[in-house]
N, C-alpha and C positions, 0 to 999 in steps of 0.2 A: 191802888194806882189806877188811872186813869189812861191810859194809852192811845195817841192818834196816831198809826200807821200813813206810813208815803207820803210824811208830808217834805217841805222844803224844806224844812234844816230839824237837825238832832238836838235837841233842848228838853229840859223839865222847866216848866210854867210856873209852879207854884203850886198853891192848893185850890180843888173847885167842890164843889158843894151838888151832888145830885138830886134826881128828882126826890129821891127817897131822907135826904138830908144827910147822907152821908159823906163825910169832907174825906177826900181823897189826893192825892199827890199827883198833877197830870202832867204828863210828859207826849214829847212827837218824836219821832223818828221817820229817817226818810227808808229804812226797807219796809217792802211790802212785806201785806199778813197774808203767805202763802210758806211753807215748809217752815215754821217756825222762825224765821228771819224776821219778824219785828218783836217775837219774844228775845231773842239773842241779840239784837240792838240794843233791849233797853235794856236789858241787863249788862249788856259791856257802858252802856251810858251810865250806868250807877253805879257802876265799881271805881268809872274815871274822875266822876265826881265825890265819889266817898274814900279814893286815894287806896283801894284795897283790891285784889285779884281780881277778875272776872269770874272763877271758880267759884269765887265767894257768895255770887250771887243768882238765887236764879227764881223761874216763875212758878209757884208750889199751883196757883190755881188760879184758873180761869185763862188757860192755852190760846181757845179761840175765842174770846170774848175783847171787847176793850176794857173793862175793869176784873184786874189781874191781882193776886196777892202773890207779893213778893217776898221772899226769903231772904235774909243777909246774914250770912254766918261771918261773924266776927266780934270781937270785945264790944258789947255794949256802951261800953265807959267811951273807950275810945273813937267813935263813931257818933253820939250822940248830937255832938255840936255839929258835925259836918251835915246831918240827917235834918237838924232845923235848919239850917244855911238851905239845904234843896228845898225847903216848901216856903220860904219866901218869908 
């Protein structure tokens, strides 16, 4: 995932492609990246959008960075279609 901190609105983009060719899911959020508050945005972002807990989700790596791997704990099956609907 791709993460843009403090921006103007709470949204996932789609997918983008980095320097390294790696396609990634990017998303903004308007809390700032200080005391883990724009990791805990995007994770309540993606639970709202995949219909499941916010417990369910969280940031396994890359805390202070903007490219984060995210964890989703839940059915596979169940989640999959909602998971291609967020990357566009």
């Amino acid at each position: 995932m791709r993460l843009t901190p403090a921006a103007s609105v709470d949204r996932i983009d789609g997918l983008v492609e980095d320097a390294a060719g790696v396609v990634r899911l990017k998303a903004r959020v308007r809390a700032v990246a200080e005391n883990n508050k724009a990791n805990r945005a995007v994770e309540k972002l993606i639970a709202k959008h995949l219909k499941i807990g916010k417990t369910a989700v969280g940031v396994v790596a890359g805390e202070t960075s903007r490219s984060k791997t995210i964890r989703i704990s839940a059915d596979p099956d169940a989640i999959i279609e909602q998971i291609q609907a967020l990357s566009g």
